[in-house]
N, C-alpha and C positions, 0 to 999 in steps of 0.2 A: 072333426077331431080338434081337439083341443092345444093352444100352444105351449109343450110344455118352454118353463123359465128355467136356465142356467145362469147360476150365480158365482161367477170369479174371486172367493174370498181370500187371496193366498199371498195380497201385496204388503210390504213392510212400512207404506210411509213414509219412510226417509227420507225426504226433500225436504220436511217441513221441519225437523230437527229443532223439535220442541225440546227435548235431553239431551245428556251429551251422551250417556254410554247405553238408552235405551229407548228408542221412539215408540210410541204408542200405534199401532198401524192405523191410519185417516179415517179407515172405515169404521174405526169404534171410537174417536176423540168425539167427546160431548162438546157440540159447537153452538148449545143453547136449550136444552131440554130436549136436545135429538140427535141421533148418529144417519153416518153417510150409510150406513147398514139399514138402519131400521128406515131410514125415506125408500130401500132399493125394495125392502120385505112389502111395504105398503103399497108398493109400484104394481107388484105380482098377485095382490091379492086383489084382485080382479074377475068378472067370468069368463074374461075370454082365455085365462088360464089354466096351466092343469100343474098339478101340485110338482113345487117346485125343486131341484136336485142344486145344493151346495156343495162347491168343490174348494175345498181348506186343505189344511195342515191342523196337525194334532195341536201344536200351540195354541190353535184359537180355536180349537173346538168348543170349551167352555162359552168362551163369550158370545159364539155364533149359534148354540143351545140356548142360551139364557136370553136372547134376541127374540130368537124362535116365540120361543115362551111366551114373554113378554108383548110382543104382537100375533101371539094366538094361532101360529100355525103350529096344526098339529101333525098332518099328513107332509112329510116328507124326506129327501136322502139327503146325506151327507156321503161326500167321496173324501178321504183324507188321503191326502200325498202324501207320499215318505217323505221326499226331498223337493224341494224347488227346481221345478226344471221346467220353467215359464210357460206361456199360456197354449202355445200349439198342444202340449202334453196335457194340460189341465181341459183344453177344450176336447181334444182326443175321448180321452179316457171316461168324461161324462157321456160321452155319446155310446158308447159303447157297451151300459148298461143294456144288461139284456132285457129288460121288460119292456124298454121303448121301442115302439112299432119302428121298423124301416123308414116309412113315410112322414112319419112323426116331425110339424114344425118344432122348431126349436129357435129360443133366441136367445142369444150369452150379452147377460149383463154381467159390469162391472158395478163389486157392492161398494165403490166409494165413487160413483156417479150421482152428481146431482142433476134431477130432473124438475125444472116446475111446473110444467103442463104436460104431466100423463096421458093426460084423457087426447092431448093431438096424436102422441108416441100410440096410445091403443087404435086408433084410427086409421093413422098409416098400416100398422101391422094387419087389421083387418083390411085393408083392401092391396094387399101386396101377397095375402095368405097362400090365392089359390096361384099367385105364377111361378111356385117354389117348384120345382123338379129337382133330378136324381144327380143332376150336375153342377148346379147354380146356385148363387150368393147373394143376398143382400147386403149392402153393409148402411148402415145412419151416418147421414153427414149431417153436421150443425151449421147453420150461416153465420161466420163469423163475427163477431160485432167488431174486431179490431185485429191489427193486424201483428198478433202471437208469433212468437218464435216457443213455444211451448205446445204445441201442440203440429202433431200432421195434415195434410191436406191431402183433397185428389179432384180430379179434374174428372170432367162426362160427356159424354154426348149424346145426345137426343136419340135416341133410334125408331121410339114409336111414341103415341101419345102415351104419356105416364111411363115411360120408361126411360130410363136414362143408366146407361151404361159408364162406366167407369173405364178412364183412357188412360190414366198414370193418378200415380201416387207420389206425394212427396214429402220428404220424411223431415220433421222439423226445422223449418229455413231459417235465416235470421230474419231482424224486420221487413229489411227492403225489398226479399226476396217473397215475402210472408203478401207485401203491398201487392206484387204484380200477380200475385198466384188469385190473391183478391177480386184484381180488377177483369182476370179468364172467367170467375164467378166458379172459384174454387169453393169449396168445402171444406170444414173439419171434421179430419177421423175420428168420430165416437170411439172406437172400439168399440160397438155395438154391433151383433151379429144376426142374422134372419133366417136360417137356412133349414134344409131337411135331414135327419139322419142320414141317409142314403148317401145324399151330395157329400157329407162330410168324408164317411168311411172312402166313398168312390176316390175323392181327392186326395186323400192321403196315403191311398193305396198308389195313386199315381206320382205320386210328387215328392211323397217321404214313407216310402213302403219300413221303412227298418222301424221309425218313429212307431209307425202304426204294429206292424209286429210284436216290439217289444209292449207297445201299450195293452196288445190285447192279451196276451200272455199275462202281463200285471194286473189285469181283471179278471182272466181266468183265475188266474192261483190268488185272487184276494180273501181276505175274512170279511166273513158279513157276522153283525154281531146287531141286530134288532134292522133300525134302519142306517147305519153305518156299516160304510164299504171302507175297508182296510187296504189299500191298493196294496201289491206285493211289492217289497222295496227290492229285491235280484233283480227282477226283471226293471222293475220301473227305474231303476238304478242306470241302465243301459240309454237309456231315451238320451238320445242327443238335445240340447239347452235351447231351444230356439223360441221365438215368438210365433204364431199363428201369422203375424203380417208378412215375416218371412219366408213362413215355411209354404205357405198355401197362399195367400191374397196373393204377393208379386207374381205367381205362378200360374194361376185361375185366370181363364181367358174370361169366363162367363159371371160376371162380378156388375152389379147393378146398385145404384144406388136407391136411397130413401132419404129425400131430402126435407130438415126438419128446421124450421125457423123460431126457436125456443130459447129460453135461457138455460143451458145444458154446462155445466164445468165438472170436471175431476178433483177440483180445488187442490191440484197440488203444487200451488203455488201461492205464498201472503198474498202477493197483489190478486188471486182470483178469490180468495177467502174474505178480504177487504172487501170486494165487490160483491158479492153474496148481502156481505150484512151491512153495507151502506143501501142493496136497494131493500133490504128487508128490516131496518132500525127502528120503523114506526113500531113492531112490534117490542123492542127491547127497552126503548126510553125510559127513565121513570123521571119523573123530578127530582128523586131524590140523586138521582146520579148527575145529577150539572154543578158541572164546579165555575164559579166567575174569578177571572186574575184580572190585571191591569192590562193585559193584552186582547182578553174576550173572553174565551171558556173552555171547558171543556164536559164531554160529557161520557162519562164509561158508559159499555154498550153491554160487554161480557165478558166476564170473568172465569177462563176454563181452566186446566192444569196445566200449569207454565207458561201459562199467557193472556193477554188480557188485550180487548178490544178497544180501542178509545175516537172520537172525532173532535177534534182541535175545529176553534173557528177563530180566528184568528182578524179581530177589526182592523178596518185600513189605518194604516202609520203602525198599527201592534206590532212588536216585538220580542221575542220568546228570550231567556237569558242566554249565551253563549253557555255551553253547558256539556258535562259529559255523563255516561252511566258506567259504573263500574259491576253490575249482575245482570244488566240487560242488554237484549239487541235492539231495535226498534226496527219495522217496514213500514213508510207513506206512501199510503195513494192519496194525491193530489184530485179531488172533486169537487173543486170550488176555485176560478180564481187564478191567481200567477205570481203564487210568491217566490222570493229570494230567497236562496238553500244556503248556506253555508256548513259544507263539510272537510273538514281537518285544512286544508290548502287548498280549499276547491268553494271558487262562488258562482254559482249560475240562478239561472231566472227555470222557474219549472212551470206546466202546465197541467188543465184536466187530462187525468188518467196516466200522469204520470208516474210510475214505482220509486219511491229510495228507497235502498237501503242502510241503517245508521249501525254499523259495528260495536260491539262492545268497546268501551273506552275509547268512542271516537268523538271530535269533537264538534259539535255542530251548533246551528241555529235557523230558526225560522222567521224574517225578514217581511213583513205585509206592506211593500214602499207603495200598495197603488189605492186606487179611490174606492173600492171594491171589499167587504168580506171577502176572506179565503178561508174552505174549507180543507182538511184533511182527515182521511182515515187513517188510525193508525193501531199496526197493532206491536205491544211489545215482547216480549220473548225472556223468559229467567227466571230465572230463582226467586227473585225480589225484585218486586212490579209494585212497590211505592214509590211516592213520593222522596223519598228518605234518599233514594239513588240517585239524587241530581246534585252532582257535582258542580255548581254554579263558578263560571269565571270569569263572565261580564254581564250587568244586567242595569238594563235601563230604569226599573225603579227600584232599586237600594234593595234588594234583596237577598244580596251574600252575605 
């Protein structure tokens, strides 16, 4: 049997707060000739897959057909929510179609996951296929490359060879908390999921019988209108709000990890977006995007809606003007180097992989006092992403 793919498309985005009164959800921002959607479609189109079930909202129905389209899948569902009522409900209710076998694997992506090496993800899932039963869980951890306060962990123990059971979870620490969970050779929660129909419905019957009730009820009484499931909003209306890590993982004694050493982000955050496209810039570079100042250069990476990509390099003794924007925000990642920050009342020394943030109408500067290029990613964020927005008000070569 084949595994079918579930697709979580029902998130809004809003961390990244590219507009002020309406964000674009992550899953469908063009971050270069391609969406966090259309990398998760191309994920699924696979053999070890069987045609895949999307669970949205009518708002994005459009754009998640037009996706469809566009990468050529022809065979499959869509479940549309009435309302939002987070992922326990959304993972629920896809399971619950009736044409999927009992035994039937199943594995919930999220469609604003990035993934760069598939072919390992299809690998693990083929050899983790047949220890799926009618009560157990796999969940994906990713090996952290540093130590996030944006994302979960959890912890395992060994139980058999290639098994590894999961002993706690922990719900986004801060950094130093994020360090020691590191050094136990914790994990990051994918939100990736492995599991069987059976085990699902089994669990939810036990752990959140009402959730489950009213979910089956809202697929009972749904419309089905070609391959679009209508969930019923009475019933689905009832479903208490919770997350799937809530309602069922903290609860699940039988919960087993898959542990994956990939470059895996949700990108929802600048500095993990930043890091995306500084290691993948060889593709975007042109000549024509390098700009030289009396400081070194710059070179735009990508230019998307409401924001635009850039990497600063900044020669030893270079010095950026003292300078403000009045329509943009900016965020640096520091991946070159150890320049001096200067932000509004605030001077420090910064290193690789470090985050700023630079506020609208704040005032800052970037300082290269060492013997060393310094690089920066940076991306900025507005209405108006020229030039034209730099409010200069000190500058080492006569440039106000």
């Amino acid at each position: 049997m084949k595994i079918k793919p579930i697709v979580l498309c029902g998130g809004s985005g809003s961390r990244l707060n590219l507009e002020k009164n309406r964000n674009l959800p992550k899953q469908f921002i063009d971050f270069g000739g391609w969406t966090l959607f259309e990398k998760t479609l191309e994920r699924i189109k696979s053999s070890i897959f069987d045609t895949p079930i999307i669970s949205t909202n009518k708002k994005y129905l459009k754009l998640v057909k037009f996706y469809l389209k566009i990468k050529k899948i022809n065979n499959y569902k869509i479940i549309l929510e009435p309302l939002k009522k987070n992922t326990a409900a959304a993972i629920l209710s896809s399971t619950l179609i009736e044409d999927i076998p009992s035994t039937q694997p199943l594995v919930f992506f999220s469609s604003d996951h990035l993934i760069e090496k598939k072919s390992i993800l299809e690998k693990s899932l083929r050899n983790n296929k047949m220890k799926l039963n009618s009560q157990n869980l796999f969940i994906f951890g990713i090996k952290p490359t540093s130590p996030s306060s944006e994302y979960g962990y959890f912890l395992t123990k060994k139980i058999k060879v290639n098994m590894n059971k999961v002993c706690k979870f922990i719900e986004k620490p801060n950094v130093n908390k994020a360090k020691q969970v590191i050094k136990k050779k914790g994990y990051w929660n994918s939100g990736m999921f492995f599991i069987r129909k059976d085990s699902i419905i089994n669990n939810f019957k036990k752990y959140q019988p009402s959730i489950y009730r009213h979910c089956l009820r809202s697929i009972e009484n749904s419309i089905i209108k070609s391959n679009i499931i209508y969930l019923n909003k009475f019933h689905f209306s009832k479903i208490k709000s919770l997350s799937f890590d809530y309602a069922i993982l903290e609860k699940v004694n039988k919960i087993f990890a898959i542990k994956l050493n990939i470059h895996w982000s949700d990108l929802g955050s600048w500095k993990e977006i930043l890091k995306m496209y500084n290691r993948n810039k060889a593709k975007y570079i042109q000549k024509r995007n390098i700009f030289y100042r009396p400081w070194g250069k710059y070179t735009n990476i990508f230019k998307g809606k409401n924001f635009l990509i850039k990497e600063l390099y900044i020669k030893p003794k270079g010095i950026l003007s003292l300078q403000k924007h009045n329509y943009r925000s900016e965020h640096w990642l520091v991946t070159q180097g150890n320049p001096k920050i200067i932000l509004n009342k605030e001077i420090f020394k910064s290193k690789p992989n470090d985050h700023i943030f630079i506020p609208v109408k704040a005032i800052h500067r970037i300082i290269n006092d060492g013997k060393k290029p310094v690089k920066i990613s940076e991306a900025q964020i507005g209405t108006i992403l020229k030039e034209s927005d730099i409010e200069r008000i000190q500058d080492e070569y006569n440039r106000i």
